[in-house]
C-alpha positions as CSV (number, residue, x, y, z in Angstrom):
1,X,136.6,100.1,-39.2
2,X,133.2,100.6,-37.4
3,X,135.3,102.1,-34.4
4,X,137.5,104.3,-36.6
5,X,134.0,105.6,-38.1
6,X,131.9,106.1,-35.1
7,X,134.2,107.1,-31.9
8,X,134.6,110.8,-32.6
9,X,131.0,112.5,-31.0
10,X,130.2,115.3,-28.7
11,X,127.6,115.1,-25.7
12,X,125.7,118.4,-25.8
13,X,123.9,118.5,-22.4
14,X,121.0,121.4,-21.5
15,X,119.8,121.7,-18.0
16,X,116.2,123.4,-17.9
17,X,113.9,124.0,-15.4
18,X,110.4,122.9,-15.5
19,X,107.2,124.5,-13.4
20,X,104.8,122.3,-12.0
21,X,101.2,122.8,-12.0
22,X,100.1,125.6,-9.4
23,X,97.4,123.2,-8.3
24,X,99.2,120.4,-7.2
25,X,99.7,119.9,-3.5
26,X,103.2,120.7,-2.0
27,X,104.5,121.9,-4.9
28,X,105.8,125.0,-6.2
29,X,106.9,126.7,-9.8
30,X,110.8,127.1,-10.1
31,X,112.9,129.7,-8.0
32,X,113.3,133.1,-10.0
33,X,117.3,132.2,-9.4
34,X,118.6,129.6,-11.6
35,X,120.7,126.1,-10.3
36,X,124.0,126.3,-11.7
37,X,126.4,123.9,-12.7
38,X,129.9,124.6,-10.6
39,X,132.0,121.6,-11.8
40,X,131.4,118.5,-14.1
41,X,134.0,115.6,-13.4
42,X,133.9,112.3,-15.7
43,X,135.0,108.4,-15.3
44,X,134.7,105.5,-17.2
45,X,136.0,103.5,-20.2
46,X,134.0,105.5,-22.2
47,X,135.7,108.4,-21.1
48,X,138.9,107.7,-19.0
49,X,140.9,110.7,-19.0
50,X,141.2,114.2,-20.6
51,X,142.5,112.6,-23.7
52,X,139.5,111.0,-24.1
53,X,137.2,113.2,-22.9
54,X,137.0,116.9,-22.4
55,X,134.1,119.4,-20.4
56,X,132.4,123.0,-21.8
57,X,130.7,124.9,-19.4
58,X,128.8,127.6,-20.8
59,X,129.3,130.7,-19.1
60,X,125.6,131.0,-17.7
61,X,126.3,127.5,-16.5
62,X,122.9,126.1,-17.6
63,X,124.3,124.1,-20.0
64,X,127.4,121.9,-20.8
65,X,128.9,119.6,-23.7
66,X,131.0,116.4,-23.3
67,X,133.2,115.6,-26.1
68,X,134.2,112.0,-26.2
69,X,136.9,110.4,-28.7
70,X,136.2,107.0,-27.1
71,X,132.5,106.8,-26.0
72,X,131.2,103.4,-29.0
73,X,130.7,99.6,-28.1
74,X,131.2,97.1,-30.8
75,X,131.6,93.4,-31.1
76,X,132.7,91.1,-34.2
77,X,134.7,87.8,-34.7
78,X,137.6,89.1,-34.4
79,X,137.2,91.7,-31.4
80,X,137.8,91.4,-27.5
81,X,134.6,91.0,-25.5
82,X,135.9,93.8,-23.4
83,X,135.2,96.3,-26.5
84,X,131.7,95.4,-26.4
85,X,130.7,97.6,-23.2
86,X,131.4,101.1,-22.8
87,X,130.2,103.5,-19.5
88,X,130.6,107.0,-18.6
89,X,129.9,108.4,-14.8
90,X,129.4,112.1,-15.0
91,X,129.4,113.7,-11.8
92,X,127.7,117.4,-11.9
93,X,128.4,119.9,-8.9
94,X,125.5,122.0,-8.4
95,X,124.8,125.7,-7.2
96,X,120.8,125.0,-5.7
97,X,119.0,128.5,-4.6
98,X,118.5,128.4,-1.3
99,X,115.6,126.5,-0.2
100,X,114.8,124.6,-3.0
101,X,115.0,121.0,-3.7
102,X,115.1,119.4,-7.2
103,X,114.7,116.0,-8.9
104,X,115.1,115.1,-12.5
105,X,111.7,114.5,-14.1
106,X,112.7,113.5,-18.0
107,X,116.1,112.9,-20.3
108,X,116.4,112.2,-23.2
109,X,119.5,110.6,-25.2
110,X,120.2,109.6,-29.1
111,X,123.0,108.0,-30.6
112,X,123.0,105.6,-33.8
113,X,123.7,101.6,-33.8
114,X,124.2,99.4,-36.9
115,X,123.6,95.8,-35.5
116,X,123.6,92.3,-37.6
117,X,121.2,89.1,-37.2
118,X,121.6,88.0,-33.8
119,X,123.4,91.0,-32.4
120,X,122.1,92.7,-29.4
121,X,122.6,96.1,-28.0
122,X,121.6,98.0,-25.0
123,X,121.8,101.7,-23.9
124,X,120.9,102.8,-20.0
125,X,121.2,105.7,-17.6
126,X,121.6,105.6,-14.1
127,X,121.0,108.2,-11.8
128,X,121.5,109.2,-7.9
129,X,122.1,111.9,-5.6
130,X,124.9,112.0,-3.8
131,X,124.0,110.7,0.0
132,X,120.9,109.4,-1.4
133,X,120.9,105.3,-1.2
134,X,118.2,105.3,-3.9
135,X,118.7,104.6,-7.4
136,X,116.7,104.9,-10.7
137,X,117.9,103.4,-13.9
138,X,116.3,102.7,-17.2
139,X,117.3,101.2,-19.9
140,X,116.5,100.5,-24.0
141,X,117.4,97.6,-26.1
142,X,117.8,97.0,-29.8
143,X,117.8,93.9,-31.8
144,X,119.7,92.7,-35.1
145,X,119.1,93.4,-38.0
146,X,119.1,97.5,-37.8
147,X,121.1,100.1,-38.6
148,X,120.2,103.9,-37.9
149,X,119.8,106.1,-35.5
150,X,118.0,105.5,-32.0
151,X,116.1,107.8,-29.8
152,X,116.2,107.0,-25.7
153,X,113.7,109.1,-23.5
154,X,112.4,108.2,-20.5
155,X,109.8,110.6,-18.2
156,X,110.0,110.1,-14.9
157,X,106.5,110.6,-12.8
158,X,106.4,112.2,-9.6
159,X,105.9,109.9,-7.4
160,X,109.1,108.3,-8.3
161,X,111.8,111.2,-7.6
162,X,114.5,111.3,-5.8
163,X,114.6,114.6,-4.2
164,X,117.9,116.7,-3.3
165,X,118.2,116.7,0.5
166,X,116.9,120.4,1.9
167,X,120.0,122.9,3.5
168,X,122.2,120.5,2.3
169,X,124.8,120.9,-1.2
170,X,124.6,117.7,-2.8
171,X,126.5,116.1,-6.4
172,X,124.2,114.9,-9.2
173,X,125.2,111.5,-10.7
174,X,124.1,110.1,-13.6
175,X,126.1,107.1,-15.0
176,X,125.5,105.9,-19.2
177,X,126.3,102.8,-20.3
178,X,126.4,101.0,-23.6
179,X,127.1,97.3,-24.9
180,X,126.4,95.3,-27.6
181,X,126.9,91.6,-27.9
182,X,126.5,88.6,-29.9
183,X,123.4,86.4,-28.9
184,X,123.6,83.7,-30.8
185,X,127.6,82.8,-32.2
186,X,126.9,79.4,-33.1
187,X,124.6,80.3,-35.8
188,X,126.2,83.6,-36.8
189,X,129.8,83.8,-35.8
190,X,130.7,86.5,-37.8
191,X,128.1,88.7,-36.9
192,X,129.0,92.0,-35.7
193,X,127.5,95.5,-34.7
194,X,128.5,98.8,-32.8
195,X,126.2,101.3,-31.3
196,X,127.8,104.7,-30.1
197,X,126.2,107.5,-28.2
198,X,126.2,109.8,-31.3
199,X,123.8,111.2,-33.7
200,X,124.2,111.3,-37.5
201,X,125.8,114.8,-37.4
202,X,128.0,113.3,-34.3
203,X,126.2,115.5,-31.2
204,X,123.6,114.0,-29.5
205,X,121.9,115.9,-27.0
206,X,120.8,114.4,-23.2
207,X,118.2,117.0,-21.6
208,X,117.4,116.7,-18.0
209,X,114.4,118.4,-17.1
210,X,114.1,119.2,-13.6
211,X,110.8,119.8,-11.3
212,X,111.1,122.0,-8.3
213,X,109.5,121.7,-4.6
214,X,109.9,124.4,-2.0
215,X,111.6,123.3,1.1
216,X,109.1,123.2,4.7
């Protein structure tokens, strides 16, 4: 079974910060201190509860891993259309050095997908700050017939950035969804296919880079 075979995988996840070029206006190279990562909580069908999912902190908390048992979307002729979409919210609490804001300026995310004639899937990312109405979301689609692994990376300019609010402690969201469906059933009705956030060694790693500006 494709979801017997595919739904054990770990999320490895790196934080890193990036410095921005000294000549650009308003802009500064990271704080000597580093963010940290205080808490990580998780929701989602893709990761419901601890028994589906479970957090690592490292203990310079700059980095984290997500181990799912349950985080793969498939469909087939014989499977409920509610097993073709899968999500996970994770919600990072973050330790920001004192006057400092930060946005996310690149991720990237790999997993693998094996996909018949006529099946579509889709992986995309979501992200937000907490108290921030604005929301940036990207996305990556893969057609039937494939099978093999898929690379997701997205850079984020500048001037599209949602910066952290100044004086103010504020929860990084990001929310990763995946589905996979059947575009054409009368033509193919037994067509089926899976993708699941996983590499072939079952880790794939999502690294957010993050620019820095100094608060005025």
């Amino acid at each position: 079974m494709l979801r017997e075979r595919y739904l054990s995988m770990k999320i490895q996840s790196a934080l890193k910060v990036l410095a921005l070029l000294a000549s650009a206006p308003a802009f500064a190279t990271a704080p000597s201190q580093n963010i940290l990562i205080e808490n990580i909580s998780f929701k989602g069908t893709g990761c419901a509860d601890n028994s589906t999912a479970s957090v690592n902190i490292a203990d310079d908390k700059q980095a984290f891993t997500v181990t799912f048992s349950e985080f793969a979307a498939q469909t087939g002729p014989f499977l409920s259309p509610l097993e073709g979409r899968r999500n996970c919210s994770l919600t990072l609490d973050l330790d920001i050095p004192a006057g400092w804001q930060f946005s996310i300026a690149s991720f990237n995310f790999r997993g693998y997908i094996g996909l018949d004639e006529a099946i579509v899937a889709e992986h995309s990312a979501t992200y937000f700050l907490q108290g921030n109405p604005q929301q940036l979301k990207f996305a990556s689609t893969a057609k039937g017939p494939y099978s093999g692994e898929y690379v997701y990376t997205d850079n984020i300019g500048i001037g599209s950035t949602v910066w952290s609010q100044c004086g103010v402690k504020r929860a990084l969201n990001i929310n990763t969804a995946i589905n996979v469906r059947n575009t054409n059933k009368g033509q193919f009705p037994n067509a089926s296919g899976f993708i699941a956030n996983d590499s072939i060694d079952g880790v794939i790693k999502q690294v957010y880079g993050l620019t820095w500006r100094q608060c005025s």
